[in-house]
N, C-alpha and C positions, 0 to 999 in steps of 0.2 A: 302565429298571429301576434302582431303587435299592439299589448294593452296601452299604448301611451299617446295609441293617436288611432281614430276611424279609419278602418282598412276596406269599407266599401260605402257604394252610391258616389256623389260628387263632394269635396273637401276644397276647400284652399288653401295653397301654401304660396305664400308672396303672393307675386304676379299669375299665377297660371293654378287652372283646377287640377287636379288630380280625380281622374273615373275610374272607377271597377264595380263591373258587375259582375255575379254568378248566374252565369247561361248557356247549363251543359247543355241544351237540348239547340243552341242556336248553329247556324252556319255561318253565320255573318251579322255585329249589330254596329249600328250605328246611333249616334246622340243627333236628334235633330232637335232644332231651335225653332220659335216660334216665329222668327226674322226670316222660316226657310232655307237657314244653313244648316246640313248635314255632313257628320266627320264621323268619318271609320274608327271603330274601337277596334284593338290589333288583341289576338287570342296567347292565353296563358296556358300554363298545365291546368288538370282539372275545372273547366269548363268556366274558369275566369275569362274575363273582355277587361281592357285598360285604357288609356288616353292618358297624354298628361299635352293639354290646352290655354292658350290665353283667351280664346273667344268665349269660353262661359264663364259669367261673371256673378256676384250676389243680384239676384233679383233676377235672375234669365227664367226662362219660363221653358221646359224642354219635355223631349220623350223619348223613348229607347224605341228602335227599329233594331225587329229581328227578323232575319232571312231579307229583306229588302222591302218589307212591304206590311208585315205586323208591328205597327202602334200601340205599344202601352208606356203607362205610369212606371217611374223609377219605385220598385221593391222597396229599395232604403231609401226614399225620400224623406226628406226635411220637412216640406210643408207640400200643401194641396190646398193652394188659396181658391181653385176653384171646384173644390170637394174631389170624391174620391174616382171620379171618372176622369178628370180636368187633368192638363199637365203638372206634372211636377216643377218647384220652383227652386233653384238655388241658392242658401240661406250658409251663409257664416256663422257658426256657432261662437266664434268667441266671444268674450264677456268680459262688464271688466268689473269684475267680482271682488265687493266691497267688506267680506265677514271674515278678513284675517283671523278675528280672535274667537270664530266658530270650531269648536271642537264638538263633535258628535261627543255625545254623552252616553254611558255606559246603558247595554240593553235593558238592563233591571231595572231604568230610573224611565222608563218609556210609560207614558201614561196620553193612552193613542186616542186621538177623534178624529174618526172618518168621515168623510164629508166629500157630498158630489159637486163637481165644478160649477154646474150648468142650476143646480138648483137650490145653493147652500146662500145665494146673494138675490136681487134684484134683478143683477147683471150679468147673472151667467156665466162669471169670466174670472182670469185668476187675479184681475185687478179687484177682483168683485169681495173674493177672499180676502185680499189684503186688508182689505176696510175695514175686517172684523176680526185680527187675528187678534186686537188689545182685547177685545170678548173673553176668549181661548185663554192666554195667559194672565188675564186676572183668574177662570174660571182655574187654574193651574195644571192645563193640559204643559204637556214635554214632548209630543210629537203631533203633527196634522198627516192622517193617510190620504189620499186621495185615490179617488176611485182611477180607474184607466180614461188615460189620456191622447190615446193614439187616435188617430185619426178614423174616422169614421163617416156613413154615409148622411148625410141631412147635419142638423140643428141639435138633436135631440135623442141621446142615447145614454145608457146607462155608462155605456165605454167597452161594454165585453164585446162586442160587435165590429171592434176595430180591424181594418186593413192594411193600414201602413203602419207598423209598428215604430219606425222612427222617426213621425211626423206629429208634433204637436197639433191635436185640434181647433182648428183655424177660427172657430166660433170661443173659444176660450179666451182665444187671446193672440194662439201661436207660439214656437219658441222662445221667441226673449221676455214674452210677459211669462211664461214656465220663471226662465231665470231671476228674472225681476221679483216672483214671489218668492223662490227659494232662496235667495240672496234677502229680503225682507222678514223672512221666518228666523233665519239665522241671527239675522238683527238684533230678534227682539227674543233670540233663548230658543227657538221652535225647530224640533228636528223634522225633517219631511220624509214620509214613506210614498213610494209610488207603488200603485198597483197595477200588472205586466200580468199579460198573459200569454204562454208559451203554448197552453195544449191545444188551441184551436183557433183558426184565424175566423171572420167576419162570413155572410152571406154574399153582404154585394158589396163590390169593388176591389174584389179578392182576386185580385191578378198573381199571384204567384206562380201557381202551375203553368201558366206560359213561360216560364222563365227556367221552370227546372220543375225535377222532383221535392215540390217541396210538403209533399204528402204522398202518403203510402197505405194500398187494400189490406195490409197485413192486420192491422187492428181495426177496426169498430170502434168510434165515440160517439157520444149523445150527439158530435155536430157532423156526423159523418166522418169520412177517410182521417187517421190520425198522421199529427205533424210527423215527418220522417226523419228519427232521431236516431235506427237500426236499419235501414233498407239500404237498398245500392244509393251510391249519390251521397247518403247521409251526409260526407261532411262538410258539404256546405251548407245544407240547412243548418248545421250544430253553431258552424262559425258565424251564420246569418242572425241565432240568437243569443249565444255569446257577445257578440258585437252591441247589438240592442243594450243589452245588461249592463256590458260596459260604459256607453255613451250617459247614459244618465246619471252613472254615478263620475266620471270623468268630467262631461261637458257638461251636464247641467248638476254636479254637485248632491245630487238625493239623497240620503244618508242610510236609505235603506228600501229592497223591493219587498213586496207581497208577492210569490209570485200563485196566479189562480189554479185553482181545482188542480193540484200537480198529480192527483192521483188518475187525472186522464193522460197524463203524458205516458206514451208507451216507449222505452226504452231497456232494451237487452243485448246494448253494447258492454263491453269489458268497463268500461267507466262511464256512469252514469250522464246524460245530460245535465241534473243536477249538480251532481259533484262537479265535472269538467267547470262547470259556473262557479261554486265554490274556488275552486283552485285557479281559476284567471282571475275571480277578484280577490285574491290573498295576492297576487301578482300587482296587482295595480293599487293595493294598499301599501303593498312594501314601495314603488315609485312614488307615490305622490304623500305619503305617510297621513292619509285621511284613512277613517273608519267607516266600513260599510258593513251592513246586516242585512239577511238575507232570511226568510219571514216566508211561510208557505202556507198553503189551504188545502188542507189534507183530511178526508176523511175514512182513511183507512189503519187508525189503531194503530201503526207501527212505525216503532221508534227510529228504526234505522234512519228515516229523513233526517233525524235529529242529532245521532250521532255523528263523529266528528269522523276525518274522513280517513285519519289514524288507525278508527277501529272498526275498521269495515263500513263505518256509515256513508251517507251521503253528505253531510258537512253542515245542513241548516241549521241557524242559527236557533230559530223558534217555529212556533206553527198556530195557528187555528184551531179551537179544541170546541166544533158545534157538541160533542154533546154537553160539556158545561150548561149550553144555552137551554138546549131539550129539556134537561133535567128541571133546573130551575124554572122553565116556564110551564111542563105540568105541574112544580110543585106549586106555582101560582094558581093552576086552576086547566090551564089548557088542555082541550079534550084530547086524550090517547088516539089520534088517528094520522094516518101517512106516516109521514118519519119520526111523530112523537110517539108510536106505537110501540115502540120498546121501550118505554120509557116510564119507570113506576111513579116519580116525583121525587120525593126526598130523601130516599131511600140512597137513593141512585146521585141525587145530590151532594150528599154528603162523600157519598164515593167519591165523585168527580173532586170535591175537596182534597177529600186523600191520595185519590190517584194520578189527577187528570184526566185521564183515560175510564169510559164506565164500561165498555165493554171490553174485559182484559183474557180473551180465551173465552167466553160464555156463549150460550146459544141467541143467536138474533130473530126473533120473530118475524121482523119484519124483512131482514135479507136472509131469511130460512136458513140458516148455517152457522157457524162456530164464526166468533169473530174478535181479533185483535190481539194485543201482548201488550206484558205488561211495561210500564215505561217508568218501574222504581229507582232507578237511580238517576233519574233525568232533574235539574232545577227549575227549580217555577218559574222562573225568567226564560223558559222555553217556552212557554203554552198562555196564549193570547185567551182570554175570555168575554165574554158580553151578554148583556141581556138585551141588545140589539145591534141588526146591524144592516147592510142594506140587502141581504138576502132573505133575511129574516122577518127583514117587513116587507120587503118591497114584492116578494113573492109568495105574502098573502093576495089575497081574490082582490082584495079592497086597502090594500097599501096599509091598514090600521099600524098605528104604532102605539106603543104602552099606555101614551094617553089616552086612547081610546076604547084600551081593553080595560085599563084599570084605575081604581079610584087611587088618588093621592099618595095616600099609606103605601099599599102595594107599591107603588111605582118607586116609594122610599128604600122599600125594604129589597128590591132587585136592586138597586143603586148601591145600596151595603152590601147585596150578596158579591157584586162584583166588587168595588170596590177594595174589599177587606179579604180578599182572593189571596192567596199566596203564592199571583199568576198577575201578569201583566194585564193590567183592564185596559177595553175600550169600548168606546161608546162610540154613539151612532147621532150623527149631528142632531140639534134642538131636541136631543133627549133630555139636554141638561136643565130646561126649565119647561119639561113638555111639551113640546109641541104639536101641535093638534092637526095641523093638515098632514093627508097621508103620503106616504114614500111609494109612487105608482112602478109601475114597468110601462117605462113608454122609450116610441122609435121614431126616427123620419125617414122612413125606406122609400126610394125610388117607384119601386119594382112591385107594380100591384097584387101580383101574384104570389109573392115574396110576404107584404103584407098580410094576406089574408090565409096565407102557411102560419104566420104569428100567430096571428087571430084564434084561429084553431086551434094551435100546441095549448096556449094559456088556457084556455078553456078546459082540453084536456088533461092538461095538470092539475086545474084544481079542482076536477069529479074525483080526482084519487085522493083528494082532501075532504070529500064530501060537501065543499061548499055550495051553496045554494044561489041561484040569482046570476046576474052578466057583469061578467067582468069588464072597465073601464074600457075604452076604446087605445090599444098602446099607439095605434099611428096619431091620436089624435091631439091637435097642441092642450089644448083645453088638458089631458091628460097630465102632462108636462108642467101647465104655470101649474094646477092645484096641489104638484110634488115640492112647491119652493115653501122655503121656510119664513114664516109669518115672524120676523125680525120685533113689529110689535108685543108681541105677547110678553115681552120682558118687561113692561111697562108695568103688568098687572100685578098687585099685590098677590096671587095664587101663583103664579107662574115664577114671579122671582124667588117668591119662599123656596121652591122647589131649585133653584137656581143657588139658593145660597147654602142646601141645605150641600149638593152636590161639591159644590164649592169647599164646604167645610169635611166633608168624609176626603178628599182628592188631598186636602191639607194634614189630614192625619195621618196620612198613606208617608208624604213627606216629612212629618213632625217624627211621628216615632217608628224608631228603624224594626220591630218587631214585625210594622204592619207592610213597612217600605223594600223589608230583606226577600222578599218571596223564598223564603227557606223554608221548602217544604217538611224538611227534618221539625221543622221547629213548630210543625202547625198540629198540632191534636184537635181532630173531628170527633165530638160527642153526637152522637145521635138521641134523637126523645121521639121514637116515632109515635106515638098515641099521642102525644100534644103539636104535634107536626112543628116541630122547632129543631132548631142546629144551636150547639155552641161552637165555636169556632175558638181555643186558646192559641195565639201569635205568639211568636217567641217562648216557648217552653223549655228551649235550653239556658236563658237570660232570666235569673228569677225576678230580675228589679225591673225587667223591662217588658214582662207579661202585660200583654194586652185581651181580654174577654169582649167577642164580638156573639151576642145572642139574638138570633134571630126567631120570631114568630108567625108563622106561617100562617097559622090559625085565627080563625075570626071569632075567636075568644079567648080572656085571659086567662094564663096560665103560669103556673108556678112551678118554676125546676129548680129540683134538686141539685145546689151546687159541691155539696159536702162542705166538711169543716176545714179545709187542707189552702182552701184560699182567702186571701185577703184581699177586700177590695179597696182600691183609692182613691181614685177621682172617676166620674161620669165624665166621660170625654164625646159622648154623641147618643142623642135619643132620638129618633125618628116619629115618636108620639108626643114630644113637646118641643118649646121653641130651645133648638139649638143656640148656643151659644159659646161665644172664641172662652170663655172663663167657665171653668172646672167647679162640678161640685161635690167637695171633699167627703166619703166616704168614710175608708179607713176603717172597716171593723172586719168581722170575720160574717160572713151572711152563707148558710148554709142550705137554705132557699132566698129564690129571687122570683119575683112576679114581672108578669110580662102584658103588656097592651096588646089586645088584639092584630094583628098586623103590625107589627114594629119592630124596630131594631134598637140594640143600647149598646155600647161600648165603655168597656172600664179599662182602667190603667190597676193592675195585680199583682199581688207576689205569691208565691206560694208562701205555708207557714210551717 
């Protein structure tokens, strides 16, 4: 495989396209035009078809005929202007890419806001985003993730539903507004992550399996038959996502994937489909001398994803760590049930502080069995945190986000638990000045049948949460506008407080390297379980650059014992009065400290 250019669907070089499809299962295909001209693709080894043509051109509108008489969409299409049934369209990816002096920026200094295309603006679109990204970098976001952008069926999806994987969605914008934003991110300092999904393709408009094996009976997933990463055939499906991988960060520049749920992907070849992705893009970083990072969602405790690929690992750079999230949101209050059921609160919080990982070898209640290892010698700048994000709201019954579970304080003091992490934070759009409309699960399926299989899963999903009452309507648009984020709200004296307060923790995160190093060596976790409080000491190997972050769980004041060993010096952030960019000078030895119900405080220390 060649990382230095698209080696399949249709490409242009000069004057004439160059086609290749993967279509072991075919006898004969052909590219037909919407004009009614038909031209033979000639057969390769392993079940490639090629053409190299001057009659398709950017903008031709076309379709693969196989065996002489089966009609579908090109696999690796570019676009689907007329959605995912419609022909595929012919699209020139080049660009003429204006962020020379963009360097991706080191993974430690990622400070992530994810945010859905379709519901993050007005407009739905990635022009939509652009209009707000000066929001972002006053707020002092370093990276925008975006949810999946492949092509999908309707108007109206979260994006995990996608079926052409190399086809920007045509209601966002399309391809060159993709590049238009990522090229404007870079502009103005903004690394972009995209989020790819590998372990399972779409319901409808899922043409693959005409084409080949590109699924296999051998595993079970939650979406049915898994991708085929080990079966006969496997490697063109491998090269099919390889390819994908590539593309984005080649043609459209992305500086980094998420890729989804990888612990659904089933592979038990000699080298992993992860790793293989790792090592073609170290391949096409050595060509093009750009940086790319590779960012997983993984919720099976083990480290190997994370290890390099030197030491047996799989080569990812970092990962997803839901139970951070679990933990700290019983410790707020949320009820022990479903997948928070393992889950003691603070206890278990403070772990995740120390460990990342809460379930390191322990028995899981809730998955009945021993679960996970430990990942101690892993650095913080591996493991993504949040006390939101769009699974986490969006797959409650009622989309509820933090503003609407909890009052002000609380909302402060999840803001500091992440924030002051010695783990890569991210947040989940309009958390940053609360946002109050909820983050739904909605779809525009075709296929009524299809719809009301939705209908029923969600429902059944959240009897096993014990929720009460009907859940939204996903097909419905109503569903969709009440998911966008209410842009007003920033207006309001409550909303911006909360807006400025985030603003000033994101700025400390930068200010001082204790809190910006994610050096887990350097983080000592005190636990105070009877007062339901954490100390959190940053930097413990830097005596002059100790920072104390003390959080208050409890809905009353409380006073910890800090011993005589430290010195405090300036209050650099109190979540129970008005923040402010000026310090106020301490400097004594305080052997207790008293705490506001619900609050967070941070000092700059030394030991003595």
């Amino acid at each position: 495989m060649k990382v230095g250019q698209r080696n399949i669907g249709v490409n242009f070089d000069q004057q004439q396209a160059a086609i290749r499809l993967w279509a072991p299962f075919a006898k004969s295909v052909a590219i037909k035009l919407t004009n009614h001209t038909t031209i033979d693709l000639m057969p390769e080894d392993r079940g490639y078809w090629s053409l190299l043509t001057d009659q398709v051109r950017p903008g031709s509108r076309y379709w693969f005929v196989l065996n002489g008489d089966q009609q579908f969409p090109d696999p690796a299409s570019l676009a689907q202007p007329d959605g995912v049934h419609g022909a595929s369209m012919a699209i020139d990816l080049g660009y003429d890419w204006r962020e020379a002096l963009w360097e991706n920026i080191s993974i430690n200094d990622y400070i992530i806001y994810e945010l859905h295309t379709g519901t993050f603006s007005p407009e739905g679109t990635f022009s939509g985003i652009a209009a707000h990204l000066d929001h972002l970098v006053k707020l002092g976001i370093t990276a925008i993730e975006l949810m999946p952008v492949a092509a999908f069926p309707g108007r109206r999806n979260w994006g995990y539903d996608g079926v052409f994987p190399f086809a920007v969605q045509e209601s966002y914008g399309g391809a060159a507004a993709l590049q238009d934003l990522v090229n404007t991110c870079h502009q103005k300092g903004l690394a972009v992550i995209l989020d790819v999904v590998y372990n399972h393709v779409g319901p409808e408009g899922n043409y693959l399996g005409k084409f080949g094996p590109f699924f296999t009976g051998k595993y079970h997933t939650p979406w049915g038959n898994a991708v085929n990463f080990d079966d006969k055939d496997a490697d063109g499906v491998r090269a099919f996502v390889v390819e994908n991988a590539l593309m984005w960060f080649r043609d459209f520049h992305v500086d980094a994937l998420r890729l989804d749920a990888v612990h659904a992907i089933k592979d038990f070849s000699a080298v992993h489909i992860l790793e293989e992705l790792r090592i073609r893009t170290a391949e096409l970083m050595e060509l093009t001398g750009r940086k790319h990072y590779l960012i997983v969602e993984s919720d099976l405790n083990d480290p190997r994803y994370i290890t390099p690929v030197e030491q047996n690992g799989l080569g990812m750079d970092a990962q997803w760590v839901d139970e951070f999230h679990h933990a700290l949101r019983v410790t707020a209050g949320e009820k022990r049930l479903g997948y928070y059921l393992d889950f003691n609160g603070i206890e278990h919080l403070a772990k995740a502080y120390a460990e990342a990982y809460v379930y390191t070898g322990d028995y899981s209640e809730e998955r009945r069995k021993t679960f996970g290892r430990s990942a101690k010698n892993h650095p913080g700048q591996q493991f993504v945190v949040f006390s939101q994000n769009h699974d986490q709201v969006g797959n409650r019954m009622l989309g509820e986000r933090s503003s609407a579970l909890y009052c002000t304080q609380m909302q402060k003091l999840l803001a500091a638990a992440v924030l002051c992490a010695p783990y890569l934070p991210l947040l989940f759009m309009g958390e940053e000045y609360g946002e109050t409309n909820p983050f739904l699960y909605f779809v525009s399926h075709t296929d009524q049948q299809l719809i009301e299989m939705v209908r029923k899963g969600r429902k059944e999903e959240f009897s096993e949460m014990h929720a009460k009452g009907e859940a939204p309507d996903p097909q419905a648009e109503d569903t969709f506008n009440r998911s966008k984020l209410n842009w007003k709200l920033l207006s309001s004296v409550e909303h911006q407080t909360l807006f400025q307060f985030y603003k000033h923790l994101i700025s400390l995160r930068k200010t001082y390297p204790a809190l910006g190093a994610n050096d887990r060596s350097a983080c000592k976790v005190s636990l105070f379980k009877e007062q339901h409080c954490l100390l959190l000491e940053r930097g413990v190997t830097a005596d002059k650059n100790l920072v104390l972050c003390l959080m208050n769980f409890s809905h009353q004041v409380q006073v910890l014992p800090l011993g005589s060993t430290i010195l405090l010096h300036d209050k650099i952030a109190d979540s129970a009065g008005q923040v402010s960019n000026s310090s106020v000078n301490v400097k004594e030895t305080t052997p207790k400290i008293s705490l506001q119900p619900l609050s967070f405080i941070a000092y700059t220390a030394s030991y003595v």
